[in-house]
C-alpha positions in Angstrom: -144.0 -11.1 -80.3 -141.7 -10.4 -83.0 -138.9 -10.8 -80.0 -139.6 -13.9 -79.5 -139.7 -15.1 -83.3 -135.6 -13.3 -82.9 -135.0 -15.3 -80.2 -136.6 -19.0 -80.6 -136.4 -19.3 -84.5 -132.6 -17.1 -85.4 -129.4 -18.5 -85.0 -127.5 -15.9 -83.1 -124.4 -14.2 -84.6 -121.3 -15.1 -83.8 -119.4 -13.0 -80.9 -117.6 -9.9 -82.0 -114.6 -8.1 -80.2 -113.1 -11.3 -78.3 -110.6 -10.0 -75.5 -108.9 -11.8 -73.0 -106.9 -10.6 -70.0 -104.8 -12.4 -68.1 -103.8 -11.4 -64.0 -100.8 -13.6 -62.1 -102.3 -14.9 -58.9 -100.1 -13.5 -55.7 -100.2 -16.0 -52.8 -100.4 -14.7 -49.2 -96.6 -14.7 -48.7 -96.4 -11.7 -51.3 -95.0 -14.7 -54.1 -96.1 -15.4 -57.5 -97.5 -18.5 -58.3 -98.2 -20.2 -61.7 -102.2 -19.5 -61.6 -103.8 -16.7 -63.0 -107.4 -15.2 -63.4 -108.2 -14.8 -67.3 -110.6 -12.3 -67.9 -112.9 -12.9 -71.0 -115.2 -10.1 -72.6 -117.3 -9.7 -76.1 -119.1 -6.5 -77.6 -122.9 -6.7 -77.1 -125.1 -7.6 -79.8 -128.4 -6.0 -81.4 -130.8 -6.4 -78.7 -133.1 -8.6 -81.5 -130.5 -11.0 -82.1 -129.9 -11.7 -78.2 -128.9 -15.4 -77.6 -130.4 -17.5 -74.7 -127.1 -17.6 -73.6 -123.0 -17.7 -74.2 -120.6 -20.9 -74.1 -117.0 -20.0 -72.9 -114.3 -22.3 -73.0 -110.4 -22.3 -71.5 -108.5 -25.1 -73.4 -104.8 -25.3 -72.8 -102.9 -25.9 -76.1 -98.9 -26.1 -74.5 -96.8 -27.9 -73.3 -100.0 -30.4 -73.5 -103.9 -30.2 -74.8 -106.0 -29.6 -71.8 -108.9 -28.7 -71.3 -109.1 -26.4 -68.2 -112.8 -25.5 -67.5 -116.2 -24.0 -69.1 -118.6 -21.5 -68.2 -122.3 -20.9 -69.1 -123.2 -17.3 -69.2 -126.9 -15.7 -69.7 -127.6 -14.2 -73.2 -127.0 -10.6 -71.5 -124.1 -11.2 -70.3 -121.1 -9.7 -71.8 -118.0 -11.2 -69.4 -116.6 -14.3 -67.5 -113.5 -14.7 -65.2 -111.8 -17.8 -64.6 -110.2 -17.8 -61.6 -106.8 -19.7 -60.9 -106.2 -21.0 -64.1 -102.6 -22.9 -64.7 -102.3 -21.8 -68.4 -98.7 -23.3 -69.5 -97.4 -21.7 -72.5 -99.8 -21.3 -74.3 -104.0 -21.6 -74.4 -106.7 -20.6 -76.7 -110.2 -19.1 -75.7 -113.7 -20.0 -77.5 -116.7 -18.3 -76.8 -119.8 -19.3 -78.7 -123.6 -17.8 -78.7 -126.5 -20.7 -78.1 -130.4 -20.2 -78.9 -133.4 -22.7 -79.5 -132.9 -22.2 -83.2 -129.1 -23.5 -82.8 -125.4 -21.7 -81.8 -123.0 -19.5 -83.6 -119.8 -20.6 -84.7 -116.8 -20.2 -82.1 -115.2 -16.8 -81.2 -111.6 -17.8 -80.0 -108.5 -16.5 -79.3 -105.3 -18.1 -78.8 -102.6 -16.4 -76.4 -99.1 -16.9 -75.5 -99.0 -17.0 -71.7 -95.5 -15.5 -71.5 -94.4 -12.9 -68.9 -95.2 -9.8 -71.6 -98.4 -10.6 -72.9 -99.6 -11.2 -69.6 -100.4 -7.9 -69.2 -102.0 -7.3 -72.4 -104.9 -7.4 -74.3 -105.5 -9.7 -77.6 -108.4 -9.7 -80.1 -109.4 -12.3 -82.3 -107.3 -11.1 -85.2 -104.8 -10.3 -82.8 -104.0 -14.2 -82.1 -104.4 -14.5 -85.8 -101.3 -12.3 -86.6 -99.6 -14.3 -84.5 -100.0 -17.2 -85.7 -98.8 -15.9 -89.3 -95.5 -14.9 -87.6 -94.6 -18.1 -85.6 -95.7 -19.3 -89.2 -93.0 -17.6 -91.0 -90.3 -18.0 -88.7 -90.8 -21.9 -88.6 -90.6 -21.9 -92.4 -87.9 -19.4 -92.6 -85.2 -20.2 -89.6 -84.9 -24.3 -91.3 -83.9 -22.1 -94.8 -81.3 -19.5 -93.0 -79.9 -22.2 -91.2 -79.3 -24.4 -94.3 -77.9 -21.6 -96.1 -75.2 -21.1 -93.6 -74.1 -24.6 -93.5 -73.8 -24.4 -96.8 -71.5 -21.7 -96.8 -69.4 -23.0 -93.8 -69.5 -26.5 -95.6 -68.1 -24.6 -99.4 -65.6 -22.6 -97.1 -64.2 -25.7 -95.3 -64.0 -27.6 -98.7 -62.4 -24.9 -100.9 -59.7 -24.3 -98.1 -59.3 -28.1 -97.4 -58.4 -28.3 -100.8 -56.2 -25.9 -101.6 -54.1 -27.0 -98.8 -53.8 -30.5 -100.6 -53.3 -28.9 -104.1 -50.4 -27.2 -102.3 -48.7 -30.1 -100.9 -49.3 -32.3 -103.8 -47.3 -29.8 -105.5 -44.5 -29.6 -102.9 -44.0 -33.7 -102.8 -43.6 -33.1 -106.9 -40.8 -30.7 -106.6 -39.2 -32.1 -104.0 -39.5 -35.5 -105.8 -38.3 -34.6 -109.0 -35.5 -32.1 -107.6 -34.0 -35.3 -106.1 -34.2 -36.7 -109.9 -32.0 -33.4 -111.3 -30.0 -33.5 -108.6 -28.6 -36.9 -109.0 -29.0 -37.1 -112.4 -26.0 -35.2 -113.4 -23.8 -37.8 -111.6 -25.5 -40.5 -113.2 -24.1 -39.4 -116.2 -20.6 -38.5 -115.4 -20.4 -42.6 -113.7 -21.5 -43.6 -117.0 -19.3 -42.1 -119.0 -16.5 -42.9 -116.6 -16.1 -39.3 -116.1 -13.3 -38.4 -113.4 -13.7 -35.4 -111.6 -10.7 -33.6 -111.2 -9.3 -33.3 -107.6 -8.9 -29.6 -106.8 -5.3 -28.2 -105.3 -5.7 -26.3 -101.9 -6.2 -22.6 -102.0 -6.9 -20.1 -100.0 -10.3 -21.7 -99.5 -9.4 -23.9 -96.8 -9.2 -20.8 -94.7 -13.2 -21.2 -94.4 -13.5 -24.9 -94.1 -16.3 -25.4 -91.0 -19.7 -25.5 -90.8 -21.6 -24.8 -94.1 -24.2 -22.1 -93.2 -27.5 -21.6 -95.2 -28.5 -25.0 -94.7 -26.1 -26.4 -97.5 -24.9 -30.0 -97.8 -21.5 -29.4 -99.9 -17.9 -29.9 -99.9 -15.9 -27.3 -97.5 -13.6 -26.8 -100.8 -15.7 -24.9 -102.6 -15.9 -21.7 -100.2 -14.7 -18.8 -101.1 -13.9 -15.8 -98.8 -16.1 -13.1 -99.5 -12.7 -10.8 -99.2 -11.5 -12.4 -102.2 -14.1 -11.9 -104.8 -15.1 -8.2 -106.5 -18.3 -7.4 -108.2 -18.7 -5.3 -111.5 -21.6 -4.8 -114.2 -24.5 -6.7 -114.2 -23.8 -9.5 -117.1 -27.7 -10.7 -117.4 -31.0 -11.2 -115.0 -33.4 -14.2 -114.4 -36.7 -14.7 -112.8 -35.5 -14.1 -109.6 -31.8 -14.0 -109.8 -28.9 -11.8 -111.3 -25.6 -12.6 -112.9 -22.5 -10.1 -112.5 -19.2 -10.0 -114.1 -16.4 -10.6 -111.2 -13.2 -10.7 -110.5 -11.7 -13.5 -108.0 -8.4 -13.3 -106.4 -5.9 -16.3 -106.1 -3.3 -16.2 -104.3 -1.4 -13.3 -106.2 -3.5 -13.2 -109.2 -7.1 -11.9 -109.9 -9.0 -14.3 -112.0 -12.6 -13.7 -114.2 -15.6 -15.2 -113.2 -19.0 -14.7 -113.3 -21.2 -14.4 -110.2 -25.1 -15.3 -109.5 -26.7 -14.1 -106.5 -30.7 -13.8 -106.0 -32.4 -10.6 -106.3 -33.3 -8.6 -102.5 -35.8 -10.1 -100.2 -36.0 -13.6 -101.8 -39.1 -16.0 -101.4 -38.5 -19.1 -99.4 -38.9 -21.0 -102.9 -36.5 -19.1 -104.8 -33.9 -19.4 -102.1 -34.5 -23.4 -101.3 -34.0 -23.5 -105.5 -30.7 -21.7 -105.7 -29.2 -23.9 -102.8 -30.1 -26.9 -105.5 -28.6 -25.3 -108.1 -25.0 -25.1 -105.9 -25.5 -28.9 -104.9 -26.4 -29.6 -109.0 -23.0 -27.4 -109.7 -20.7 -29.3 -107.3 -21.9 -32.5 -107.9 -21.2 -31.9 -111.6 -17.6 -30.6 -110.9 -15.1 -29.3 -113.8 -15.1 -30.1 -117.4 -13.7 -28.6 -120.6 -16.8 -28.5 -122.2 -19.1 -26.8 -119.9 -19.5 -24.2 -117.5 -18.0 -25.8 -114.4 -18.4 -24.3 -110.7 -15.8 -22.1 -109.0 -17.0 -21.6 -106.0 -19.4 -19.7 -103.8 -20.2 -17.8 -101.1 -22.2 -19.0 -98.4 -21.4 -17.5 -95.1 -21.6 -13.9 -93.8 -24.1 -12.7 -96.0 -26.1 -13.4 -99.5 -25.7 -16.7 -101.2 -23.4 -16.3 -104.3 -22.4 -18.7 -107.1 -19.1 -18.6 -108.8 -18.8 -20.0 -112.3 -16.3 -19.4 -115.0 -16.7 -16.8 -117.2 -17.4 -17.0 -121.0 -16.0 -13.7 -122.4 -17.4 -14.5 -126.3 -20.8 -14.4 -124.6 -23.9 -17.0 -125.3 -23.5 -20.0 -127.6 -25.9 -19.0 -129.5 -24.6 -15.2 -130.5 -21.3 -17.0 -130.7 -21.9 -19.1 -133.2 -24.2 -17.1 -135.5 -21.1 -14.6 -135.2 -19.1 -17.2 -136.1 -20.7 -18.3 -139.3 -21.3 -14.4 -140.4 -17.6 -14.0 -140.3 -17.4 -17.2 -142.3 -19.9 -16.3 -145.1 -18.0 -12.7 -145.2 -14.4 -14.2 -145.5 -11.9 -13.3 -148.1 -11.4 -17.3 -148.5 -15.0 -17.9 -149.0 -15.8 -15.5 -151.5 -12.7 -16.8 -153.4 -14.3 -20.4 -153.1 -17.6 -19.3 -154.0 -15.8 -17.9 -157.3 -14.3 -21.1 -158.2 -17.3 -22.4 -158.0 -18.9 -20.5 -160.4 -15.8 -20.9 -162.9 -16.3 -24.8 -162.6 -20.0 -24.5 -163.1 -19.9 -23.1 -166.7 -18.1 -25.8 -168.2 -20.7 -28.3 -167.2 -23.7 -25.9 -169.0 -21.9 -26.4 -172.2 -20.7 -30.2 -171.8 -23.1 -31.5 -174.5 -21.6 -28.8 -176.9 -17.9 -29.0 -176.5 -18.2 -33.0 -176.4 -18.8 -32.9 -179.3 -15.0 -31.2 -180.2 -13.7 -33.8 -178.1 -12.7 -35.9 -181.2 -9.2 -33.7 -181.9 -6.4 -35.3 -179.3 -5.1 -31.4 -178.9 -8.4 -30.6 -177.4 -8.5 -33.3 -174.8 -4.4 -33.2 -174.3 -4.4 -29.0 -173.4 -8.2 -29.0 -171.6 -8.4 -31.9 -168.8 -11.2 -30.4 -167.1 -13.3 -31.1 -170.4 -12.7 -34.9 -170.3 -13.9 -35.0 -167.3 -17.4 -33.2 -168.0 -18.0 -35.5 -170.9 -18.8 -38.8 -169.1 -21.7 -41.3 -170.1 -23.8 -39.5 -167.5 -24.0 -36.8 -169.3 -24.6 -38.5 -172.4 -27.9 -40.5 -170.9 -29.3 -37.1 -169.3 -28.7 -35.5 -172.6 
């Protein structure tokens, strides 16, 4: 009797220890097909708590929802097998227990029907683990792939632009070189300036081709034979200056020379064929540095200018003025100075001996200190 009241008036328990197996069909020909036989089992329950009997259901979840079949089991019964099931990709399993008093709630199991998990077991909480890692790489793949774009996208971006930073900044050098360049003969056109025409020399032994990638007058070449190097006279950013000594015809000649340091850059090189153009273009005057000459072929690029034995401007004048402010003829001056200086302190007092005529007859300097202006300051 008190089987019965278990078996008419309690709900059974849901099923415990879900497994499903999974077998590819072979077809007579030895070749697999795209069925397979599933095979279903669940623990058995308390023999009090048996169920009338067990619900099992094959639903087909991917590519699309299907569902495949169901089977009725007695309450006893711990197994089904569906035979010849097309599964697709994926398909979940529910088993539920029915009674009188009511049914449990389902047992199921989704699987992956891919070639190796065919061959394997999967619980209920295995299909549950599964589902949090499909889970996880949904949400995390859209963030990694993001994140890379992102740095391609910065990468691209920062590289694009320094590209145009650099040839902004090459169209402003080249644009304002062509301003320094030309200015100088600007100048000289408006101050009517004519440029002295140079005599032959032995320079027009090397008239040709200009080499180096220089636009300039043939003249101005000098044979590399003809000019000696001696100490170094001063250094730039990236060029040198040397004391020389130039030979024409039968006499030798001082100049100074400026030649780039060793291994220039491109820059540096393309600047010091400007400065040449800038030099030429300017030709000779009196009161500047004017251009020599220079060297262009059969090795480094060299500059020829004249050379300034009393050194810099600067240094030259301040030596200038020291030697004035030391002279013998300005410290005489300065004494003078001094002599004509006392007379004026005591102007008020000997104004007033100015009355006698001898005074002002034998002293001239002291009618000339007592003036009216004196008189108002006074």
């Amino acid at each position: 009797m008190k089987h019965d009241v278990n078996l008419f008036c309690l709900v059974p328990p849901k099923p415990t220890n879900l497994t499903v197996e999974e077998e590819q069909v072979i077809g007579a020909s030895g070749n697999i097909s795209r069925l397979y036989n599933v095979f279903v089992s669940w623990a058995t329950p308390d023999l009090e708590l048996l169920p009338s009997r067990y619900e099992v259901e094959l639903v087909r979840t991917k590519p699309d929802a299907t569902f495949l079949e169901r089977q009725n089991t007695t309450g006893n019964t711990t197994s089904v097998t569906f035979l010849s099931m097309e599964l697709g990709s994926e398909y979940e399993v529910n088993v539920k227990a029915v009674s009188k008093a009511g049914s449990s709630d389902f047992a199921n199991v989704m699987r992956i029907s891919s070639p190796e998990n065919r061959s394997k077991t999967h619980t209920e909480n295995e299909g549950v683990e599964w589902d949090v890692e499909y889970l996880w790489i949904i949400v995390l793949l859209p963030i990694l792939l993001i994140i890379i774009s992102s740095g391609i996208y910065l990468y691209v971006y920062h590289q694009q632009g320094k590209r145009n930073r650099h040839e902004r900044r090459c169209l402003y050098i080249e644009k304002y070189s062509v301003v320094i360049s030309n200015l100088p003969r600007l100048v000289f056109s408006l101050l009517n300036y004519q440029t002295r025409q140079r005599k032959p020399s032995i320079r027009t032994e090397c008239s040709g081709s200009v080499e180096c990638g220089l636009d300039y007058n043939a003249e101005w070449e000098i044979p590399k034979e003809n000019l000696l190097l001696g100490e170094v006279l001063g250094e730039g950013a990236f060029g040198i200056v040397r004391k020389g000594a130039l030979q024409e015809n039968d006499t030798w000649r001082d100049v100074a020379v400026k030649m780039l340091r060793d291994e220039p850059s491109t820059e540096e090189l393309r600047q010091f064929k400007q400065e040449i153009n800038v030099m030429q273009s300017v030709g000779q005057h009196p009161h500047i540095v004017s251009l020599i000459g220079c060297c262009t072929r059969s090795g480094r690029l060299r500059l020829v200018v004249e050379y300034c034995a009393e050194g810099d401007l600067l240094n030259f004048l301040r030596k200038r003025w020291n030697d004035l402010v030391t002279s013998p003829e300005r410290r005489e001056a300065n004494k003078i100075s001094s002599r004509l200086i006392q007379p004026v302190k005591y102007a008020e007092l000997l104004s007033q001996d100015s009355k006698t005529d001898d005074a002002e007859s034998t002293n001239p300097l002291l009618w000339t200190v007592t003036n009216k202006m004196y008189d108002i300051v006074n």
